[in-house]
C-alpha positions as CSV (number, residue, x, y, z in Angstrom):
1,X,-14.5,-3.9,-1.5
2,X,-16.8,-1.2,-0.1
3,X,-14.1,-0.9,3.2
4,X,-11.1,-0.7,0.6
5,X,-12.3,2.3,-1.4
6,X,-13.4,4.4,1.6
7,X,-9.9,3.5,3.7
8,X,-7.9,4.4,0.1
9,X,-9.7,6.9,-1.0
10,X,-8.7,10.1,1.1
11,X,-5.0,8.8,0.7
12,X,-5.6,9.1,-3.2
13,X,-6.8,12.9,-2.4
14,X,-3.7,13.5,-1.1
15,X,-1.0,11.9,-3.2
16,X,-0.7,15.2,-5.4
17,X,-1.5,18.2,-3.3
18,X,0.0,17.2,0.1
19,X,3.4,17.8,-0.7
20,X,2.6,21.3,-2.8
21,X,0.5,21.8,0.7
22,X,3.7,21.3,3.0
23,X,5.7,23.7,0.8
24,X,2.9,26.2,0.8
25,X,2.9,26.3,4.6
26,X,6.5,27.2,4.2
27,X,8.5,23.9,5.0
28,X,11.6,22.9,3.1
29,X,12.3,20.3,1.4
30,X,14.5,18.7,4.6
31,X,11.2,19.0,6.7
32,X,9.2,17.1,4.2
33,X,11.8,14.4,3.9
34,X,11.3,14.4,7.6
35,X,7.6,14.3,8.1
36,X,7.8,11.3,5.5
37,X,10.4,9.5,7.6
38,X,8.0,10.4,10.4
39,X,5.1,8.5,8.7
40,X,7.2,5.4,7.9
41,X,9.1,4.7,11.0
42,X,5.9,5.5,13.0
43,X,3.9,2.4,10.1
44,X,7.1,0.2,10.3
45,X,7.3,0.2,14.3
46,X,4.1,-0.3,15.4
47,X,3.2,-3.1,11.9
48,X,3.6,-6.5,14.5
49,X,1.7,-5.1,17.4
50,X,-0.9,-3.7,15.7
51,X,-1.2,-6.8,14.0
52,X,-1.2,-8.9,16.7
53,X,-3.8,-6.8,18.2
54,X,-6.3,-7.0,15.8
55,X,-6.0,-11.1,15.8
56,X,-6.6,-11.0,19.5
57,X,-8.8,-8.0,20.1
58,X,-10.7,-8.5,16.4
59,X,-10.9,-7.0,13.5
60,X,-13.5,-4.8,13.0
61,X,-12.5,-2.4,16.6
62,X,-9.0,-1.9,14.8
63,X,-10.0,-1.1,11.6
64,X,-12.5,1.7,13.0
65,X,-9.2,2.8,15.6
66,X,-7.5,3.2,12.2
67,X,-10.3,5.1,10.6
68,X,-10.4,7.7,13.2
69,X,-6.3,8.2,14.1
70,X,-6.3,8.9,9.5
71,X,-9.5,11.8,10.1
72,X,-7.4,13.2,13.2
73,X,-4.2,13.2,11.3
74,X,-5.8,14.2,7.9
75,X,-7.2,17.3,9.4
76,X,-4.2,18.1,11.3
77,X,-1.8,17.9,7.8
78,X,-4.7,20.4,6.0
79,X,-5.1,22.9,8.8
80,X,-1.4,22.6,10.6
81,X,1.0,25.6,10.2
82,X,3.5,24.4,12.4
83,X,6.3,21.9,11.8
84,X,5.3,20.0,14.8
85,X,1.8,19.7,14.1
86,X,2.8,18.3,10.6
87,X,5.0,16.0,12.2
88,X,2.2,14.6,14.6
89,X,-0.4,14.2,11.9
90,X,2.5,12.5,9.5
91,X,2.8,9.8,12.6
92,X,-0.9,9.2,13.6
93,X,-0.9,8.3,9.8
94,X,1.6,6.3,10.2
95,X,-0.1,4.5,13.2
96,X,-3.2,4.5,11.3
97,X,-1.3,2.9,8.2
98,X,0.5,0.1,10.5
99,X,-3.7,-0.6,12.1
100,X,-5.3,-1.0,8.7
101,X,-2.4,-3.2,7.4
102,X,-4.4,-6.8,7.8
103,X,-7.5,-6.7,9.7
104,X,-10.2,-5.4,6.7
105,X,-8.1,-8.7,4.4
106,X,-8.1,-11.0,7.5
107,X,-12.0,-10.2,8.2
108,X,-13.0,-11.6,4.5
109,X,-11.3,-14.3,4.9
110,X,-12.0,-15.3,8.5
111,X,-15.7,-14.6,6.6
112,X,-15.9,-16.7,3.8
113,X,-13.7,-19.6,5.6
114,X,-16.4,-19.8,8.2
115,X,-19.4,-20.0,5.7
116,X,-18.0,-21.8,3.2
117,X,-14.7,-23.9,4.9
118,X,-10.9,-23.7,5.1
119,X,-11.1,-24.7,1.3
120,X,-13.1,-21.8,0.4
121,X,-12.0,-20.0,-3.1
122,X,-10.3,-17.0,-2.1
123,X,-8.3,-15.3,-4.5
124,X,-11.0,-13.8,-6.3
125,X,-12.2,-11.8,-3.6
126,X,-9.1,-11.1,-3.2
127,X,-8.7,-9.5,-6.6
128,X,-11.6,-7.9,-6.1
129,X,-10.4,-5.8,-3.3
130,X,-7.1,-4.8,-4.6
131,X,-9.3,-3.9,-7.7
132,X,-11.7,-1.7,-5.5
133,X,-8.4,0.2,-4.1
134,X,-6.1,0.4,-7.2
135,X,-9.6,2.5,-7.8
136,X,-10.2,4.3,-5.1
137,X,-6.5,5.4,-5.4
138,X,-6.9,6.5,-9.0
139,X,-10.1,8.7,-8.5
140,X,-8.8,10.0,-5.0
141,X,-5.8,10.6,-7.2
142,X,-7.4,12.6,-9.8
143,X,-9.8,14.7,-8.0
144,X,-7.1,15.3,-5.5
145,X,-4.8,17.4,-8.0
146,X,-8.3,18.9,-9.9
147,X,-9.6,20.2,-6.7
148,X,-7.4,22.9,-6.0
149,X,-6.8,23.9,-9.8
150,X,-10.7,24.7,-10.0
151,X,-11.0,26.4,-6.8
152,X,-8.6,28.6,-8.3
153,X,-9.9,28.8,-11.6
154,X,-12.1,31.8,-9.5
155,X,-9.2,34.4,-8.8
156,X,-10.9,35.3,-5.9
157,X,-11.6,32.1,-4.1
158,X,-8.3,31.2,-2.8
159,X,-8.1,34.6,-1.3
160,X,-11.6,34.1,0.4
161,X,-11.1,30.7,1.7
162,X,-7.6,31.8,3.2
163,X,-8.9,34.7,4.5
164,X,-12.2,33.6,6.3
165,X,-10.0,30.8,8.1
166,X,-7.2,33.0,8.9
167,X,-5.2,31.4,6.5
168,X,-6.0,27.8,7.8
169,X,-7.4,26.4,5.0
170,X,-5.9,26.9,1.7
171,X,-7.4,25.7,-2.0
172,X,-4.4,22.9,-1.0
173,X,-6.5,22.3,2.0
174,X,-9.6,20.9,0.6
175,X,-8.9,17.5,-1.2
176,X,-7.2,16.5,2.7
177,X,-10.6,17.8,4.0
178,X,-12.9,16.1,1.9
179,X,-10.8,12.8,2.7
180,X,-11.0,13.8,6.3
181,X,-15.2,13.4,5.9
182,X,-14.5,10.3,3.9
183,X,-12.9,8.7,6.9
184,X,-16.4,9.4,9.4
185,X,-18.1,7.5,6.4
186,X,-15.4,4.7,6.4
187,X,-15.5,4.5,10.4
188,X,-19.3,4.4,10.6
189,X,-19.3,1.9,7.6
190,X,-17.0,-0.5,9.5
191,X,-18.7,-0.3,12.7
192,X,-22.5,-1.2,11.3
193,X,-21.7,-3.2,8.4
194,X,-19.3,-5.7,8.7
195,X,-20.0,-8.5,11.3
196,X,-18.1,-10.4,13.6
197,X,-17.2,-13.9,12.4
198,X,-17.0,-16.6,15.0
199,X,-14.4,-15.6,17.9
200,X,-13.3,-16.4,21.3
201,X,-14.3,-13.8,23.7
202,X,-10.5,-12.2,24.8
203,X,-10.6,-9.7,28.3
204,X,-8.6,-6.9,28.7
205,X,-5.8,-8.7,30.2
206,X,-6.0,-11.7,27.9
207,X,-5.3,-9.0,25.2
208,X,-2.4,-7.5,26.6
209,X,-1.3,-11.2,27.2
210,X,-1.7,-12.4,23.9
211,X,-0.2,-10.0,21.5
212,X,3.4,-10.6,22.4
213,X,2.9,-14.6,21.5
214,X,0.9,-13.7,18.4
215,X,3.8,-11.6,17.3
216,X,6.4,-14.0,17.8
217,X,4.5,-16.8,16.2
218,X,4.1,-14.5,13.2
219,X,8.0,-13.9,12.8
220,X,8.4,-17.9,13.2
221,X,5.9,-18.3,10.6
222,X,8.4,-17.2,8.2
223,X,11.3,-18.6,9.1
224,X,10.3,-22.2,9.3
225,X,7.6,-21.9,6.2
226,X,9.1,-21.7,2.4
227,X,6.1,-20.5,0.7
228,X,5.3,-17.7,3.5
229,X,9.0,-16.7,3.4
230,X,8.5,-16.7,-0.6
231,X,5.8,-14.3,-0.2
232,X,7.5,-12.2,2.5
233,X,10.5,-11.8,-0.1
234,X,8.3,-10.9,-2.9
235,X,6.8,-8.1,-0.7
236,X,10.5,-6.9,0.0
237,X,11.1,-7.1,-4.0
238,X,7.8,-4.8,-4.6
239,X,8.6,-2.1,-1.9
240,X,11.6,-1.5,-3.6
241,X,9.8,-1.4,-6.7
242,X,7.6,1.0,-5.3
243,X,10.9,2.8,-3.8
244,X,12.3,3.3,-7.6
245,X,9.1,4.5,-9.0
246,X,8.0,6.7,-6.4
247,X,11.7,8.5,-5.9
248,X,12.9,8.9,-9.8
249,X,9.7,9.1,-11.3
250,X,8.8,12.9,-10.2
251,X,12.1,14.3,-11.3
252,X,11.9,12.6,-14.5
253,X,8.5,14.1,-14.9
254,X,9.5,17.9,-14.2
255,X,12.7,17.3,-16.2
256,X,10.2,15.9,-19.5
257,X,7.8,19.3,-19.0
258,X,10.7,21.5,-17.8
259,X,8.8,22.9,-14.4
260,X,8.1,21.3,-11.0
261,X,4.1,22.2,-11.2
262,X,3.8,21.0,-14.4
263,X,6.0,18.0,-13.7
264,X,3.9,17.6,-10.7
265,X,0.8,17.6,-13.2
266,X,2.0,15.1,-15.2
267,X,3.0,12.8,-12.0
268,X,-0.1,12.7,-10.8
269,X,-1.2,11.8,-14.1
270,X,1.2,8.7,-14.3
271,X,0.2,8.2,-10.4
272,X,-3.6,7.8,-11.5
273,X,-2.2,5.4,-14.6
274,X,-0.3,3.0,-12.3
275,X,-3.2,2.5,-10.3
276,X,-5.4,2.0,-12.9
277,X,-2.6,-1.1,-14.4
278,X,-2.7,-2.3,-10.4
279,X,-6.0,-2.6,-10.4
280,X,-6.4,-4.3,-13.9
281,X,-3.7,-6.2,-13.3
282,X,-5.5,-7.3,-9.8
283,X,-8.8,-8.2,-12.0
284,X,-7.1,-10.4,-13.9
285,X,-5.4,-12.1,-11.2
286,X,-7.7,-15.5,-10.7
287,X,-7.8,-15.8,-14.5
288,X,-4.1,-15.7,-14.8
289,X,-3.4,-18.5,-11.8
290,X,-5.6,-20.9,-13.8
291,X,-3.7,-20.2,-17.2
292,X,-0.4,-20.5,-16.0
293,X,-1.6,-23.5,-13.5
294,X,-0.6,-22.5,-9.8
295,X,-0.8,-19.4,-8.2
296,X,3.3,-19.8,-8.0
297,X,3.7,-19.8,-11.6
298,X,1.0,-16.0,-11.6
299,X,3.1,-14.8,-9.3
300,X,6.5,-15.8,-10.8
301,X,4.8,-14.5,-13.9
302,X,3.6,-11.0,-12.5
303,X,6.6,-10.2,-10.5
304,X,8.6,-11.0,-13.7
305,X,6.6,-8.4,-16.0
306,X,7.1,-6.1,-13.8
307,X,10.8,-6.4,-13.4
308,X,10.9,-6.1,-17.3
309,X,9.0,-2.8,-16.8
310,X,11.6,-1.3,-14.6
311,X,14.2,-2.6,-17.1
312,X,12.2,-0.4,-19.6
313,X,12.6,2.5,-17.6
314,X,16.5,2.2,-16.9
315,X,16.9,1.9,-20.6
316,X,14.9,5.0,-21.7
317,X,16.0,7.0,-18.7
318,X,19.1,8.6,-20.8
319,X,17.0,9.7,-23.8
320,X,14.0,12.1,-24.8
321,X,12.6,11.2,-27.9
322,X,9.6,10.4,-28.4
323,X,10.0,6.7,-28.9
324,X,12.2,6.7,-25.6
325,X,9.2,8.2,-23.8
326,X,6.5,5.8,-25.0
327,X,8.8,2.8,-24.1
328,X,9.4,4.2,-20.6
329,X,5.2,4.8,-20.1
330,X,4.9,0.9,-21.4
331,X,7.4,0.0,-18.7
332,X,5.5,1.7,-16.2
333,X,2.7,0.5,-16.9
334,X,4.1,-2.9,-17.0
335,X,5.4,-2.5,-13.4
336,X,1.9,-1.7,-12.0
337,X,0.2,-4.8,-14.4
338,X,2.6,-7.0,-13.0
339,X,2.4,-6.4,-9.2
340,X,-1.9,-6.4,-9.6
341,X,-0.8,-9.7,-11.1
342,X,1.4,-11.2,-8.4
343,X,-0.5,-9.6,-5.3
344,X,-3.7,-11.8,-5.3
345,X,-2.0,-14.7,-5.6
346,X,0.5,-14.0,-3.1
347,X,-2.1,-13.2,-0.6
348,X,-3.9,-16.6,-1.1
349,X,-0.9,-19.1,-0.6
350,X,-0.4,-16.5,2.4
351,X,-4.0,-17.1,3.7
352,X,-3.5,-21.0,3.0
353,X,-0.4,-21.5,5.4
354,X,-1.6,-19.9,8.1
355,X,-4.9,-19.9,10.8
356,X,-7.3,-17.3,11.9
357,X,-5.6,-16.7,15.3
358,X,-2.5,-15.2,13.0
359,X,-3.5,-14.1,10.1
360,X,-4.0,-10.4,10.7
361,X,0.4,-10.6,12.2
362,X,1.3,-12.1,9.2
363,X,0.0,-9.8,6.7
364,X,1.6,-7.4,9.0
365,X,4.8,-9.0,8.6
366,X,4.4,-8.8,4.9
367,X,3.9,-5.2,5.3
368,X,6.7,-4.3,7.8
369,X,9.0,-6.1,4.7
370,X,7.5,-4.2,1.7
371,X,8.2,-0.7,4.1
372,X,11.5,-2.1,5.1
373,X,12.9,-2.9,1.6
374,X,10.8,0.3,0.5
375,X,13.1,2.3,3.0
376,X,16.5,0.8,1.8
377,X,16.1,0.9,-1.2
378,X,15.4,4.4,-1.2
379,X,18.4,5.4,0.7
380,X,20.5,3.0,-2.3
381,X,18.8,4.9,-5.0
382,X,19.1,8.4,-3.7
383,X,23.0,8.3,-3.3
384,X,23.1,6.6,-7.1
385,X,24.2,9.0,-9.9
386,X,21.4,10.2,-12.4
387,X,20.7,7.4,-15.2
388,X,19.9,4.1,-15.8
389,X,21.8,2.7,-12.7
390,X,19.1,3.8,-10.0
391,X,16.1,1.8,-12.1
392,X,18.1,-1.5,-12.7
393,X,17.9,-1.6,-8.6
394,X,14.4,-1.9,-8.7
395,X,14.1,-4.0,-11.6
396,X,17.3,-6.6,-10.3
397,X,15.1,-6.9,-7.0
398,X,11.8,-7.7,-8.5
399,X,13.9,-10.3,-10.8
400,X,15.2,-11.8,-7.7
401,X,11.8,-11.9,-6.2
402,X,10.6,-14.0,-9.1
403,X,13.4,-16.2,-9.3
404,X,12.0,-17.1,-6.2
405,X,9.1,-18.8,-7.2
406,X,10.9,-20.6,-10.1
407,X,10.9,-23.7,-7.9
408,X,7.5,-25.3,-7.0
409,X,7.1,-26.1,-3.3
410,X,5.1,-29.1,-2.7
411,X,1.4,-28.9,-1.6
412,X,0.1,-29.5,1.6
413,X,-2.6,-29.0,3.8
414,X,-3.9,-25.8,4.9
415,X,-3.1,-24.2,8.2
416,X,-6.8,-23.4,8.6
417,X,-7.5,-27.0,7.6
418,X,-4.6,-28.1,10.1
419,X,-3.9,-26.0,12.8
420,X,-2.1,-28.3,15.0
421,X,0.2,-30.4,13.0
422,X,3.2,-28.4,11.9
423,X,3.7,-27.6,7.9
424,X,6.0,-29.6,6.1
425,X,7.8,-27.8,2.7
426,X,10.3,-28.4,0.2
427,X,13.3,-26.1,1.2
């Protein structure tokens, strides 16, 4: 929990001033579109080997490689003035992104399966975590868009700050900053506090050797195993949930207050709200597996509320009264509830089909689809008129991703429990 709010919580400082930030530094709207793309081709291409290199080189020296590539490329995004310098720290971000996506999840788990067996209880640590950074995103979230606003509550501070730098630093500037200094604490934190479970000693070459076969073992994973193809699907379905929300949603916003900094105000409000939902929605995970009997059935469940959510939003999207606008906040909201729901319980029957020696490359995998989908889906929605037609694709692929689950696979035994007999599934 304590690794997931220090990784999360300088990206939350920067969801709300780092685009203001790029525009103050004099980039258009075409160079931020760029420096984004930057970020996500630079997460999506390097997701399988950085996976595979945490499960063969361990977990703890990639999680602290990540920590330090986010503090170089943090400070370079609050101090650049050039577009090239933006562009570099956009992509060691990225490569920072694609190295923390697994090993800090794979480490608890390699954990508590090692004290406590490959039967261990797992998805309520695993609740707990996406709790702890549904939180860390809401507060970084927050005090991210406050920051600047009370530095220039003094007229003269802004001036100062900009003028004992020479410009580098801007009011803009300090929320990246401070998450830059949250990233020495997260690096030293990984390095003294979390210990190595049991692993075989790898050398240099046998790293180099083994990442290729742990990536391709990761890609067969889910073609030959229902239930991790299931969950690879579902991650699909969310990103371009995420897509929808993250494209429309600011637009919407300045359109309601009828200004882009006000509009930007209220988004980071509604940004701060939807990570707040995740992370209820996350606590209540374990408790909604055991009501609705099978972590399946949560996740069919979550994904489902969260499709209805989206629906909410296409609906209202043509109207502004105020019973139009408190529907659309109840479908957002619903969206966020619904993938804290699903997540946990994804995660476990993830953890459950496959061993130690993978796991790190498959939650990559899962990522590389969620950023995939994320990145058509936002090309579909951007060339979509204005209306409800851009939200129903969101919500139509979160419905498929829970019509995915409406069949029950048939239980077997773990991969941890089993690691060299092949799984057998219900197709």
């Amino acid at each position: 929990m304590t690794v997931c709010v220090l990784f999360w919580l300088p990206v939350g400082l920067g969801v709300a001033p780092h685009v203001l930030l790029l525009r103050e530094r004099g980039m258009s709207l075409a160079a931020v579109a760029g420096f984004v793309a930057a970020h996500s081709l630079t997460a999506a291409a390097l997701e399988l080997p950085t996976g595979g290199l945490s499960d063969v080189l361990g977990r703890r020296t990639v999680l602290a490689a990540a920590g330090l590539l986010n503090l170089i490329a943090l400070t370079l995004q609050a101090l650049g003035t050039t577009a090239w310098v933006l562009a570099l720290g956009m992509s060691l971000m990225g490569a920072g992104r694609a190295l923390s996506s697994g090993p800090a999840e794979a480490w608890y788990v390699d954990t508590v399966q090692a004290h406590s067996g490959p039967d261990a209880e797992l998805r309520t640590g695993l609740a707990r975590g996406s709790s702890a950074t549904s939180a860390a995103l809401a507060t970084g979230t927050l005090l991210g868009g406050a920051l600047p606003w009370l530095l220039g509550l003094g007229p003269d501070v802004g001036a100062w700050l900009s003028e004992a730098t020479s410009g580098l630093v801007l009011p803009l500037s300090v929320p990246l900053l401070l998450g830059a200094g949250v990233e020495i604490a997260f690096v030293l934190y990984v390095l003294t506090a979390l210990r190595k479970p049991p692993r075989p000693s790898a050398s240099l070459r046998d790293v180099f050797r083994g990442v290729p076969a742990t990536v391709a073992d990761g890609l067969r994973l889910g073609g030959r195993d229902t239930v991790v193809r299931r969950v690879l699907l579902s991650a699909g379905a969310a990103g371009s949930a995420f897509a929808t929300i993250e494209l429309l949603t600011p637009g919407r916003a300045a359109a309601l207050t009828g200004a882009s900094e006000s509009g930007a105000v209220l988004f980071a409000s509604l940004a701060c709200a939807g990570f707040i939902c995740s992370g209820i929605g996350s606590h209540f995970a374990p408790l909604t597996a055991r009501l609705a009997g099978s972590g399946e059935r949560a996740v069919l469940l979550g994904l489902g509320v969260s499709a209805s959510g989206l629906l909410l939003l296409g609906i209202t999207a043509g109207f502004e009264s105020g019973a139009s606008m408190a529907l659309a906040a109840t479908g957002y909201g619903l969206v966020y509830v619904g993938l804290g729901v699903a997540s946990p319980s994804e995660n476990d029957l993830l953890h459950r089909r496959v061993t130690g020696s993978g796991r790190a490359t498959a939650l990559s995998v899962q990522s590389l689809a969620l950023q995939l989908a994320c990145a058509l889906t936002g090309l579909i929605v951007g060339i979509l008129p204005p209306g409800p037609l851009p939200w129903l694709v969101g919500s139509a692929a979160l419905l498929g991703g829970a019509c995915l689950w409406i069949r029950r696979s048939d239980r077997t035994p773990t991969a941890a429990a089993t690691p060299a007999q092949p799984q057998k599934v219900a197709p």
